[in-house]
C-alpha positions in Angstrom: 10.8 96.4 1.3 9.1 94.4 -1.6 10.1 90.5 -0.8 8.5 89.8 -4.2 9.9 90.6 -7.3 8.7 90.3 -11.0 9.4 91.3 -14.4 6.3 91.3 -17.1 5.4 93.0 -20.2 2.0 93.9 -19.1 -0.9 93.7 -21.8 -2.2 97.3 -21.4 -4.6 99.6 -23.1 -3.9 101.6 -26.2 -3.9 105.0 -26.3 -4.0 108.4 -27.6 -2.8 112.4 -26.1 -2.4 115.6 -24.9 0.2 116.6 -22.6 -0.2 119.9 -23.0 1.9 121.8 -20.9 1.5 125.5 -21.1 3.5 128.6 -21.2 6.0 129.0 -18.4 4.8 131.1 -15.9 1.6 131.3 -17.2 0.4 127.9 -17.8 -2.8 125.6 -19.0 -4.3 122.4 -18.7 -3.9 120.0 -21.0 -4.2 115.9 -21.5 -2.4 113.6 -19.0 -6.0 113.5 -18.1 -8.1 116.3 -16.7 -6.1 118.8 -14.3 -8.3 118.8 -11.1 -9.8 122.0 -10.3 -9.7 121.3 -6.1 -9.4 124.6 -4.0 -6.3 124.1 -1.4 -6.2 121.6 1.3 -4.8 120.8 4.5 -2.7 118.1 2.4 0.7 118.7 3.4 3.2 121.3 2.9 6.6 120.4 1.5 9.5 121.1 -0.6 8.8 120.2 -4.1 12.2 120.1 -4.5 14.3 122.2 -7.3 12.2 123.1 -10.8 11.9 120.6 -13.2 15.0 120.9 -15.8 12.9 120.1 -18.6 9.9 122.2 -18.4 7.3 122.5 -21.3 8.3 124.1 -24.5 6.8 127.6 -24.5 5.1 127.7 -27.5 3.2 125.2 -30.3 4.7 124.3 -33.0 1.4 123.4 -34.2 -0.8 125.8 -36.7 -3.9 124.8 -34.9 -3.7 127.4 -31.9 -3.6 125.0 -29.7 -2.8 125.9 -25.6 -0.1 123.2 -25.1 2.4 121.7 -27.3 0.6 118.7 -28.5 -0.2 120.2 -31.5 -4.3 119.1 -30.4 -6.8 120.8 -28.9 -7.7 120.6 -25.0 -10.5 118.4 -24.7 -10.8 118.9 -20.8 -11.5 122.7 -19.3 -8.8 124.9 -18.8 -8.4 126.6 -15.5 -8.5 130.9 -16.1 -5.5 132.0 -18.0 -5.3 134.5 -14.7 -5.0 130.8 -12.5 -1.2 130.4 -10.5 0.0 126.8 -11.8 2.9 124.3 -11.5 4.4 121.9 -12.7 4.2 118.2 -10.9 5.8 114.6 -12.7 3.6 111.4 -12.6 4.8 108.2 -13.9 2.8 106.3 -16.1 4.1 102.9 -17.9 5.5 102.9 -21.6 4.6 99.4 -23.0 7.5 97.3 -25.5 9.1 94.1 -25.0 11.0 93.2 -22.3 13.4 96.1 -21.3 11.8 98.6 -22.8 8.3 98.1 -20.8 8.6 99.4 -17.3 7.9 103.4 -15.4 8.0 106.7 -17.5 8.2 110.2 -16.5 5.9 112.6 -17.9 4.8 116.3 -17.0 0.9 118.0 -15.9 0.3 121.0 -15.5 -2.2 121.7 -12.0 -3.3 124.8 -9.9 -0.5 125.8 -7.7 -1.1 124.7 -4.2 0.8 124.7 -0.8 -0.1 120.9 -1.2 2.5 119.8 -4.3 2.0 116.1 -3.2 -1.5 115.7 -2.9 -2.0 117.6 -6.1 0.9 115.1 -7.7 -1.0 112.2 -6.5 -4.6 113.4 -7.5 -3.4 114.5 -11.2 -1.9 110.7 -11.6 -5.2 109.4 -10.2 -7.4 111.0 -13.0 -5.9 109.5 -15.5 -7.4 106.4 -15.1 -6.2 103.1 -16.9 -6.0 105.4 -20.3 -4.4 108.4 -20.0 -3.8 111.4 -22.6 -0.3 111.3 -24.0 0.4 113.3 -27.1 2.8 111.4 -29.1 3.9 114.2 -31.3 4.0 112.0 -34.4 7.0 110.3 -32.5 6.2 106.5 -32.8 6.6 104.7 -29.4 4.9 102.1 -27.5 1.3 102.2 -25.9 1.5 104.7 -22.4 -0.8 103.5 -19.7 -1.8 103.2 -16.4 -1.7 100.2 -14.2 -3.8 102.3 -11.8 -7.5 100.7 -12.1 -10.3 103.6 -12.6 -11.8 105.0 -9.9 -9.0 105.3 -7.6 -9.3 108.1 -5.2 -7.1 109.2 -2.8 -8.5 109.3 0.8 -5.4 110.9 3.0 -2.2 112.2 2.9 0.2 112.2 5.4 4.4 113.2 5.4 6.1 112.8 8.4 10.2 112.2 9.1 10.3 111.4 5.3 7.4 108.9 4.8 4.4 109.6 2.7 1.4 107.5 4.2 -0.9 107.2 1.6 -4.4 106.0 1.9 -6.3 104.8 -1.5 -9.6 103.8 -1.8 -10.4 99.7 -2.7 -10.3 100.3 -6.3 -6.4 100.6 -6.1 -6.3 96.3 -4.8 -8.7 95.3 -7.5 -7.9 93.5 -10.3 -4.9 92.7 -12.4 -2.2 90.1 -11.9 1.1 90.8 -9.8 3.0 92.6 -12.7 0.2 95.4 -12.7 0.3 95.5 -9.1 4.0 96.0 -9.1 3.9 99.0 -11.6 0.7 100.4 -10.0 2.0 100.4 -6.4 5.9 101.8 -9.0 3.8 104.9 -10.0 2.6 106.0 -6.3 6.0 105.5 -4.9 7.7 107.4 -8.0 4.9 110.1 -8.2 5.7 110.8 -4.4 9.5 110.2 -4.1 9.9 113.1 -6.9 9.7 115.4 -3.4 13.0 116.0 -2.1 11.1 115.2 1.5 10.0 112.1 0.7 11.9 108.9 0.8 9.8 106.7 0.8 5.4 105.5 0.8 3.7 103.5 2.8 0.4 102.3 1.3 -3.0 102.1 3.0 -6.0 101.0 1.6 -9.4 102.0 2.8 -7.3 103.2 6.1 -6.1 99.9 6.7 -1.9 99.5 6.4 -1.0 97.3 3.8 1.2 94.2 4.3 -0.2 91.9 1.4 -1.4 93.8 -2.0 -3.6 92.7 -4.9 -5.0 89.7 -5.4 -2.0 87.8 -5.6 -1.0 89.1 -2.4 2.4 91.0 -2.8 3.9 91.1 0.4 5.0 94.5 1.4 7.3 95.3 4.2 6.9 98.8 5.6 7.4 101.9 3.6 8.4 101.5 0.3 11.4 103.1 -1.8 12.4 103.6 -5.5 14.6 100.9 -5.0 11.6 98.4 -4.5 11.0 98.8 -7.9 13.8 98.7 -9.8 12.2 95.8 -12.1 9.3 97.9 -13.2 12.4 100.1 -15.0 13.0 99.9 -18.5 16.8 98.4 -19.0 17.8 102.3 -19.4 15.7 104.5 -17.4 15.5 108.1 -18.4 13.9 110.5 -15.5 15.1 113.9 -17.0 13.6 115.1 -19.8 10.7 113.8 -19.1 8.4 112.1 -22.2 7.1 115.3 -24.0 9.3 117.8 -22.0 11.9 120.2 -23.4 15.7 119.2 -23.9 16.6 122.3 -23.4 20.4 122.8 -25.5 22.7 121.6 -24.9 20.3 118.6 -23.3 21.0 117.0 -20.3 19.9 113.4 -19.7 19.7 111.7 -16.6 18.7 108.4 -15.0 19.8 104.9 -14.6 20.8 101.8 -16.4 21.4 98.0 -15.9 23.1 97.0 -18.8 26.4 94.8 -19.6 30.0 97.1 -18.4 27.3 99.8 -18.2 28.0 100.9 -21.6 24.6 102.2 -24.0 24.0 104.4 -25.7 22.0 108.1 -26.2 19.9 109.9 -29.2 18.2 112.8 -30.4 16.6 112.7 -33.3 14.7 115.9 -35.1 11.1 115.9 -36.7 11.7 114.1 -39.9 13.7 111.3 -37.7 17.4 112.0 -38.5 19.9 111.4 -36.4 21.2 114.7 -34.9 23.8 113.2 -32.7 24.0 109.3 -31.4 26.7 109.7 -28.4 28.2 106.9 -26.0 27.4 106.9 -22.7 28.2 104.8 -19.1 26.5 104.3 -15.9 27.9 104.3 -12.0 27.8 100.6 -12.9 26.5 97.4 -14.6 24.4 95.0 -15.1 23.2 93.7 -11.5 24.3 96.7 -9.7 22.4 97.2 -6.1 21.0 100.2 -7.1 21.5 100.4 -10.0 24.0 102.4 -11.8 23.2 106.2 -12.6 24.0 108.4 -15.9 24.1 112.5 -16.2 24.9 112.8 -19.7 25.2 116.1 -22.0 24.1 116.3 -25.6 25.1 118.7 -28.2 22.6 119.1 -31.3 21.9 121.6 -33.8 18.5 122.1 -35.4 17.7 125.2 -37.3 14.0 125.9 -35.9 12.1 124.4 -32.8 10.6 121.5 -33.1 9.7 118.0 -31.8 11.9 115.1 -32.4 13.3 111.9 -30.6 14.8 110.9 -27.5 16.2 107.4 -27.8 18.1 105.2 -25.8 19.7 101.8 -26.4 22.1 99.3 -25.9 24.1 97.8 -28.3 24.3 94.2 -28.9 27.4 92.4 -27.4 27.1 90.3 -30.6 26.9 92.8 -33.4 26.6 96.4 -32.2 22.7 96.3 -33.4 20.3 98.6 -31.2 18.2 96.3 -28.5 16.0 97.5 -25.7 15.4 100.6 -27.8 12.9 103.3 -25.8 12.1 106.1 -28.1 9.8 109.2 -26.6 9.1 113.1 -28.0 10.9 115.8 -26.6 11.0 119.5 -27.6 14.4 120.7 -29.7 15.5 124.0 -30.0 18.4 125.8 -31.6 21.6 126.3 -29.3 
């Protein structure tokens, strides 16, 4: 367990992307960064856990013919049209002010593999410090990395629920104790989406870790989700993930630390209206240990497919104004 704790807005790059996320079934690479083309390995075998409830929209909505839905051309290769894929989540950081900065879900499409975590953790890996996110025309905050580049993954290992993971000495260097908390946030989140595993214990070069980075974060064993609770956003949407479907009715999931664990949810359609702005409560409040969770459903009605808003928010004790408002793109359909 993390015996250091810290909560920064960290100064990270800008900038552009492609999640493109392919036909069901039959899927393509797109950005997130370039899908790696490695042949199976003896990485282990484990449950992935059930299908993602929000996967990719199965068409464009873009006239350019593009394979994904970002409306943008590929600019990495495609594996064969004929290639077996999944899909895996990796957690990048969405940038803002205070509660709003912090760990965000988003989608990549890989070649299907026996080895679900190894291919999660090498698809987060090549992203580097400035992944591909397609924004959709959706305005939001800078995505990044706090990964550094370079980063390769060494060994895998899952045994009695704990991923042993061994990075190579690129993943210590550099950065302050705010990117080492959301870089060390992404491994643990990019591994714990397995239903087998709890929790990650971090290796470097094949050493164990107890102190990380150069401001030496102590770290105490295997670590859990709950280690890194301040490298959430104030309301922490897992489900849709940023650039996934809805689905309709949508169903939104995740957790919150907010005052009498009251905030609120939004969808919004292309031209930014409000399709439906609907109250919502966590498990529990503000300084809840963990945190208090949310499964809420949304109604909306759109007449044609498109990509709109997800927003969350909490309303000011003071006035009722929106603060700590996180806005990302996901896919509408009709009911």
């Amino acid at each position: 367990m993390s015996v250091l704790r810290h909560r920064s807005s960290v100064s990270v790059l800008v900038f552009a992307a492609v999640v493109a996320l392919a036909t069901i079934g039959c899927a393509t690479s797109g950005g997130l960064g370039q899908v790696p083309s490695t042949p199976p390995t003896a990485a282990p075998s484990i449950d992935a856990g059930p299908p993602d409830e929000t996967p990719a929209p199965s068409v464009s909505p873009s006239p350019t013919g593009s394979s994904g839905p970002s409306g943008s051309p590929s600019s990495t290769p495609s594996p064969s049209s004929t290639s077996e894929t999944m899909i895996v989540r990796t957690y990048l950081v969405l940038g803002g002010e205070p509660g709003v900065t912090g760990l965000v879900p988003t989608l990549q499409v890989v070649p299907k593999t026996a080895g679900v975590a190894r291919a999660a953790m090498e698809a987060l890996l090549e992203m580097g410090t400035t992944p591909q996110i397609s924004t959709h025309g959706v305005t939001v905050q800078a995505i990044t990395s706090a990964i550094p580049n370079g980063t390769t993954l060494l060994d895998l290992s899952i045994k009695d629920g704990v991923a042993t993971v061994d990075l190579s000495r690129e993943f210590a260097s550099g950065g302050g104790s705010a990117s080492s908390f959301l870089r060390l946030g992404q491994v643990v989140y990019t591994l714990t989406q397995f239903s087998t595993v709890r929790s990650v214990l971090f290796q470097v070069e094949g050493q164990t870790v107890t102190t990380f980075g150069p401001e030496g974060i102590v770290l105490q064993g295997p670590q859990t989700r709950a280690d890194f609770r301040d490298q959430l956003p104030t309301i922490f949407v897992d489900r849709p993930a940023f650039g996934a479907a809805a689905n309709n009715p949508a169903r939104i999931t995740g957790n919150a630390d907010v005052f009498e664990a009251a905030f609120r949810i939004a969808l919004l359609d292309g031209s930014g209206k409000v399709l439906v702005d609907q109250h919502a409560m966590a498990t529990c409040g503000a300084g809840c240990e963990p945190r208090g969770t949310f499964d809420v459903t949304l109604q909306y009605d759109v007449p044609k497919a498109q990509w709109g808003t997800l927003r969350v928010y909490e309303p000011s004790a003071k006035d009722g104004s929106p603060q700590d408002v996180r806005d990302y793109p996901v896919w509408l359909t009709p009911a």
